[in-house]
C-alpha positions in Angstrom: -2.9 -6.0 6.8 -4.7 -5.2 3.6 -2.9 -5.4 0.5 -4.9 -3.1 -1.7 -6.5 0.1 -1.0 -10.2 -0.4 -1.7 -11.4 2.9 -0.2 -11.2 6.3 -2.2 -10.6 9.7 -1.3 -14.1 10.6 -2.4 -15.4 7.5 -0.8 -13.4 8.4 2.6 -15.2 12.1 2.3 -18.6 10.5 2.6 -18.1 8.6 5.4 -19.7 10.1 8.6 -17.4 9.3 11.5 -14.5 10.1 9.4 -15.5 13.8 8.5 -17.1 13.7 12.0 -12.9 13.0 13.2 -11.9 15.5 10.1 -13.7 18.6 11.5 -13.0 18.2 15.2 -9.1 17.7 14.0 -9.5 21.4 11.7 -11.3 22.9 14.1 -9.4 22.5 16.7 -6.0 23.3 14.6 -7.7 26.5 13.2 -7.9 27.4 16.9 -3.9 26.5 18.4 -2.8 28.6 15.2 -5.0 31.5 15.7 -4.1 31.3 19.3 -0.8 31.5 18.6 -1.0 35.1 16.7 -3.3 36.4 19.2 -1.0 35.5 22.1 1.9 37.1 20.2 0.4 40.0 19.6 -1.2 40.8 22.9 2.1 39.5 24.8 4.0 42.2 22.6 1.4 44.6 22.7 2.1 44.4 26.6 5.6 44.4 26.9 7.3 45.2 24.1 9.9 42.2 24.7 10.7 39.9 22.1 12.3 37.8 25.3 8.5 37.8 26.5 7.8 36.4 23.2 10.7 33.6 23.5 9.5 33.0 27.2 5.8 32.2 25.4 6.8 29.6 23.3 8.9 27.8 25.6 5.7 27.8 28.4 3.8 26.4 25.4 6.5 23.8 25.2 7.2 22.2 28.2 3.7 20.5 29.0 4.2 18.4 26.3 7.8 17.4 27.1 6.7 17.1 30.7 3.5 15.0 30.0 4.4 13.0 27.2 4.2 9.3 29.1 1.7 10.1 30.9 -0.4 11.6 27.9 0.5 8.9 25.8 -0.9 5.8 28.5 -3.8 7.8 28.5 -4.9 7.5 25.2 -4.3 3.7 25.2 -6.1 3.5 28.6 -9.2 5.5 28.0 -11.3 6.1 25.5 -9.8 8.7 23.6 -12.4 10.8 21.9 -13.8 11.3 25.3 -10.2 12.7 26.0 -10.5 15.0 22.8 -13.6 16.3 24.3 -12.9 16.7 27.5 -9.2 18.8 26.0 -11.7 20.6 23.8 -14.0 21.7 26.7 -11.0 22.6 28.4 -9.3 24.7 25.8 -12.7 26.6 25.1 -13.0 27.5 29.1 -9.7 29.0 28.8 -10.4 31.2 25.6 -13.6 32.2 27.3 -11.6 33.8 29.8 -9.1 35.3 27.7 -12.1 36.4 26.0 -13.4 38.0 29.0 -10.5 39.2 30.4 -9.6 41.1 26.7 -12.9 43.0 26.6 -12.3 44.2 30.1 -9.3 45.5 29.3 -8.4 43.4 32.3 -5.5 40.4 30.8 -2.0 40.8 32.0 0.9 38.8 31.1 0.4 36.6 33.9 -3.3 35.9 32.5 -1.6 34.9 29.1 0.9 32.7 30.2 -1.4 30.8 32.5 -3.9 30.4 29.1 -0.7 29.3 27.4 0.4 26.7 29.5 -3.1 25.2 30.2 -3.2 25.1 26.7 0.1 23.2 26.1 -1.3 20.3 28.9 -4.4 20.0 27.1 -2.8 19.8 23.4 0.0 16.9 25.2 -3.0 14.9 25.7 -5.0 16.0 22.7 -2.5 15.2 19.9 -1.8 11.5 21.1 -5.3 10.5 21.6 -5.8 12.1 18.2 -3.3 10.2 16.3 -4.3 6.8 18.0 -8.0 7.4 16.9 -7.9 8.0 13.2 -7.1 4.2 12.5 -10.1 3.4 14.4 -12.4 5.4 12.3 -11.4 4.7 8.5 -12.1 1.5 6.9 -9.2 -1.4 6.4 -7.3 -0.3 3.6 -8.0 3.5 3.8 -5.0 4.4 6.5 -3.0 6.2 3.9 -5.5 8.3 1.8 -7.2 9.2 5.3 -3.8 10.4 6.5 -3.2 13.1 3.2 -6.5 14.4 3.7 -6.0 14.8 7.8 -2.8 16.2 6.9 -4.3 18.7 3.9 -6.8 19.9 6.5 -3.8 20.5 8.9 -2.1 22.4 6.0 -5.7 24.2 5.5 -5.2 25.6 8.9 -1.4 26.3 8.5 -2.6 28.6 5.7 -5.3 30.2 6.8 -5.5 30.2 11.0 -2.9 32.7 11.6 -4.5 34.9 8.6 -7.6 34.6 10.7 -6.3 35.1 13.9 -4.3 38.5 12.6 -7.4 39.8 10.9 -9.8 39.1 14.3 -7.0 40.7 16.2 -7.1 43.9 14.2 -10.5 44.2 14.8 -10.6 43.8 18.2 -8.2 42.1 20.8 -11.3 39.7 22.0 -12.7 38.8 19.1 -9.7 35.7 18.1 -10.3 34.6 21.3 -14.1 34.4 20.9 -13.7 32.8 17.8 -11.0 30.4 19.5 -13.9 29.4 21.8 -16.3 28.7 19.2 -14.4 26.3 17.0 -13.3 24.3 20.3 -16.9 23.8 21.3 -17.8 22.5 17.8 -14.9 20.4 17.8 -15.7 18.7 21.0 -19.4 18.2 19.8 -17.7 16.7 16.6 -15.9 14.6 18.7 -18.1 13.3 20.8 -20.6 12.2 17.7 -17.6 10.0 16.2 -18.4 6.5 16.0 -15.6 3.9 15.8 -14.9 1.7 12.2 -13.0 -0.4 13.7 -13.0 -2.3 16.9 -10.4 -1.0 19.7 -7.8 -2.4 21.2 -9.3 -4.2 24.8 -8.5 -2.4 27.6 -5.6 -4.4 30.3 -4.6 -4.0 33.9 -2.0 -1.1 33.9 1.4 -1.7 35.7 4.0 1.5 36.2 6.5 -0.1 33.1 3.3 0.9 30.6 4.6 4.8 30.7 7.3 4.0 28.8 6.3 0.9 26.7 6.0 3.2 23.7 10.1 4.1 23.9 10.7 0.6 24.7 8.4 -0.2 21.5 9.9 2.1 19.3 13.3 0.8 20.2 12.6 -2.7 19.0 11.2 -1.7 15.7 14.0 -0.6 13.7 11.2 0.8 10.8 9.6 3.1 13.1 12.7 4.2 15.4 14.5 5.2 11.8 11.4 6.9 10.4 10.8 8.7 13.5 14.6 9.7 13.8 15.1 10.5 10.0 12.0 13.1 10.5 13.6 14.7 13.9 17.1 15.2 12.7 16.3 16.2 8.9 13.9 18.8 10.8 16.5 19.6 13.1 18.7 20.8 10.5 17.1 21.3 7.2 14.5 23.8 8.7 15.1 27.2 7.2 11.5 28.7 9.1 13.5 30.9 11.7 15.5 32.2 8.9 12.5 33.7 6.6 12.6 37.0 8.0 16.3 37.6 7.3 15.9 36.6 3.5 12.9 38.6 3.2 14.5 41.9 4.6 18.4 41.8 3.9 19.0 38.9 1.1 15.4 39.3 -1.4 15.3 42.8 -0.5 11.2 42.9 0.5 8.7 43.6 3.0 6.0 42.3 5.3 3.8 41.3 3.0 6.9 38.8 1.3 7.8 37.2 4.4 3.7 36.3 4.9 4.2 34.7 1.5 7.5 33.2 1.9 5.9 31.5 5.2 2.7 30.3 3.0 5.0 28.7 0.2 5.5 25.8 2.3 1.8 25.3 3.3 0.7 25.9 -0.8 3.1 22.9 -1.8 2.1 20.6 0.8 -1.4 21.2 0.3 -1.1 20.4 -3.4 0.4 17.4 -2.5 -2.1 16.2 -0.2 -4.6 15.9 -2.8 -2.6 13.9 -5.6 -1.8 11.6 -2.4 -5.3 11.1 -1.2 -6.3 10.4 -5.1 -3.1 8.6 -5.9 -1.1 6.4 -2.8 2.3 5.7 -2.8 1.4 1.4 -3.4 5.5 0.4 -3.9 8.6 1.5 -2.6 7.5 3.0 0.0 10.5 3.3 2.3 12.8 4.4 -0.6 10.0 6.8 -1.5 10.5 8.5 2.1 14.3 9.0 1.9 13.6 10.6 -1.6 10.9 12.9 -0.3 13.8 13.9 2.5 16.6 13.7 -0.1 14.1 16.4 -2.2 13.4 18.4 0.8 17.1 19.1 1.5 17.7 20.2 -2.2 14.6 22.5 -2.0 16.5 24.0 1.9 19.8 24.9 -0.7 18.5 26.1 -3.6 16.3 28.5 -1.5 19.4 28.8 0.7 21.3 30.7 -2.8 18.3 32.3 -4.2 18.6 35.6 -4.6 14.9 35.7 -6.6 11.8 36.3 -4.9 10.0 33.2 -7.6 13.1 30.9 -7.3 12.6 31.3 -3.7 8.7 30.5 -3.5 9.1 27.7 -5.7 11.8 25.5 -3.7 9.7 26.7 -1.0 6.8 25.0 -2.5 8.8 22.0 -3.6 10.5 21.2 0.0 7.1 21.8 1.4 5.6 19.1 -0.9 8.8 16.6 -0.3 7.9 16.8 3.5 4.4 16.0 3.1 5.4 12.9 1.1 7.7 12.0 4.1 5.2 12.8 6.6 2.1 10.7 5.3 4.3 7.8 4.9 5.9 8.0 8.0 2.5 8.4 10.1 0.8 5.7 7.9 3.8 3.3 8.4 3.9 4.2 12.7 -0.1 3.6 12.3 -0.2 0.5 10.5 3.3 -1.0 12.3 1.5 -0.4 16.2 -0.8 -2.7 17.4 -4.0 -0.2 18.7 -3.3 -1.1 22.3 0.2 1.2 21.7 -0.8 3.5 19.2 -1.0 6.6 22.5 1.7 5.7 23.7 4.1 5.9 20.3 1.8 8.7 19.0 3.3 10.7 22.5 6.8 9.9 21.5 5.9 10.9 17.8 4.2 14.7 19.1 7.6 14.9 21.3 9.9 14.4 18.4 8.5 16.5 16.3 7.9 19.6 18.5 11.5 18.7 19.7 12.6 19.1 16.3 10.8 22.3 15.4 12.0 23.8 18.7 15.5 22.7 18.9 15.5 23.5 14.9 14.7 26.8 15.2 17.6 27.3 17.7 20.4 25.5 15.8 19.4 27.6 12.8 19.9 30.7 14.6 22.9 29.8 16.9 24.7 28.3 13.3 23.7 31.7 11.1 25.0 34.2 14.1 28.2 31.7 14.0 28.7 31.3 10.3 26.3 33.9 8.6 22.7 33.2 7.5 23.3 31.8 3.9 26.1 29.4 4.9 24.2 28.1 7.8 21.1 27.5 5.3 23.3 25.8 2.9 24.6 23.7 5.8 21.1 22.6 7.3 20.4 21.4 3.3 23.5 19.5 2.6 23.0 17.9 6.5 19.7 16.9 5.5 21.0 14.7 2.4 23.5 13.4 4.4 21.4 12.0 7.1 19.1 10.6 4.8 21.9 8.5 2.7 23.3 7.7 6.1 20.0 6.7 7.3 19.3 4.1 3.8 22.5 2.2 5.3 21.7 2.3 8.9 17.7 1.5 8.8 18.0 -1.5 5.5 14.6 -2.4 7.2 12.8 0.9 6.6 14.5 1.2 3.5 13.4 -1.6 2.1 9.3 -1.1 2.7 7.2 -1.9 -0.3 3.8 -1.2 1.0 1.9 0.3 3.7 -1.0 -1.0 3.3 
């Protein structure tokens, strides 16, 4: 393991197979999210349920829960941008129908939920063999800057794919979808041009226990079992995301157009903290630095929690969403650098479950505890849980605590 970075952000953004890795990543993000505000407007548009709505993001969800072992062996049993490509191909046929079927005037429910759930098998596969392939392409020593800028293009697309997706829509019902279809093609070509940095892991005769060597992995590693379960529980209850439209109506007293915002705050403050990381790495204290950023993050979920100003509110917005970016690039840079390649699908698997777990499962205890308590007490309550797993989780993980470098 490399003890000093030696490769630059600027450096990183010349080098082909990385920006080759970079684009197919976006492009293929920009679709999912623009997907994801055509789907709900079309499925509404429909019905007119909002339990039609609930009902589409749990078919979205249950591929990956379903798949996650047998995505995860996958990528460390094939080569895995031939399994980003062939997701990619996948994911544009699908759009091409919805496409289709939208100009027609002929998609039903049926036809959506179908698209949705081929979707959410292609992405269980996608995201793993994603993770596992950005070591690979990104010189020794480069794992962390590499990982704020994949992450600021991720934010990039947070921002701007449903803003993209809601504008096509207005215009015409097909035209997301259309635009869905060319983004996955150019990812898949993007993908498919990539040429590996680094050598991969060789390839070994699989046996059935290899499914669930990533849990068994994780298990033994106390650093990356108490990163990954710091980031799953402070999610679980620190996320105030299913709450936003509440605030914006009843508690800061505005409209549409300040719940969009309140939903970008996040994204802004992340995004600005991409690029001081990919210019300036975290190179000491790395572990302590994490439970900071989470410590930070739960501050930023009560002040908001009180706020009853519209610029108080954007700003801890901003600030929690920066915290969690700090969290998240050490955390993926410290489960990259910690698994040998051979594992690297099979732990990025348990990764994508435990975060979509948490968003999931976050978004229902924060409504379940604000019906039961009332929406302010139940934000307050997610924030001060957050600190307390994290100061529980210093004395539990010493190991993970005690992480100078990651590179």
């Amino acid at each position: 393991m490399s003890s000093a970075i030696t490769v630059g952000a600027g450096d990183l953004l010349t080098q082909r197979s990385f920006l080759l890795f970079l684009w197919s990543r976006s492009l293929s993000r920009f679709s999912s999210l623009i997907g994801v505000v055509a789907f709900g407007w079309q499925v509404y548009d429909l019905t007119g349920s909002a339990f039609a709505l609930g009902i589409l993001g749990l078919v979205g969800f249950i591929p990956g829960a379903l798949l996650v072992f047998a995505a995860g062996n996958a990528a460390d049993r094939y080569e895995r941008k031939r399994i980003l490509q062939a997701c990619q191909f996948a994911e544009a046929a699908t759009s091409l129908l919805l496409a289709w079927g939208a100009y027609a005037g002929s998609l039903t429910v049926v036809d959506i939920f179908i698209a949705v759930l081929v979707l959410g098998t292609t992405a269980a596969f996608e995201n793993p063999a994603t993770a596992a392939l950005l070591p690979l392409v990104v010189p020794q020593g480069a794992i962390q800057r590499a990982t704020a800028l994949s992450s600021g293009a991720a934010q990039l697309a947070t921002i701007a794919g449903p803003a993209l997706g809601g504008v096509a829509y207005a215009v015409a019902p097909a035209l997301p979808y259309g635009i869905m279809v060319a983004f996955w093609l150019t990812a898949a070509i993007c993908a498919g041009a990539v040429r590996l940095v680094q050598p991969p892991a060789p390839k070994t005769a699989s046996t059935p226990g290899d499914l669930f060597a990533g849990i068994r992995f994780i298990r033994d590693n106390p650093a990356i079992l108490g990163t990954l379960s710091l980031d799953l529980f402070a999610v679980l209850f620190g996320g105030v995301a299913a709450l936003l439209p509440i605030y914006a109506r009843d508690i800061l007293q505005t409209g549409p157009w300040g719940l969009g915002v309140l939903r970008a705050a996040p994204a802004v403050g992340a995004l600005l903290t991409t690029v001081v990381l990919a210019r300036q790495p975290i190179e000491r204290r790395a572990g302590m630095r994490m439970f900071q950023a989470v410590i930070i993050f739960g501050v930023g979920t009560v002040v908001f929690s009180l706020s009853h100003w519209m610029w108080l509110s954007l700003l801890s917005l901003a600030v929690l969403g920066a915290a969690d970016t700090v969290s998240v690039v050490i955390r993926l840079s410290l489960v990259q650098l910690a698994t040998p390649d051979a594992m690297r699908g099979r732990v990025g698997a348990v990764n994508f479950l435990f975060i979509n777990a948490s968003n999931q499962l976050g978004q229902f205890e924060s409504g379940v505890t604000a019906a039961l308590l009332g929406t302010v007490p139940a934000a307050v309550f997610g924030g001060v849980a957050t600190i307390a797993i994290a100061l529980l989780w210093m004395k539990l993980f010493p190991t993970l605590r005690d992480v100078e470098k990651l590179e």
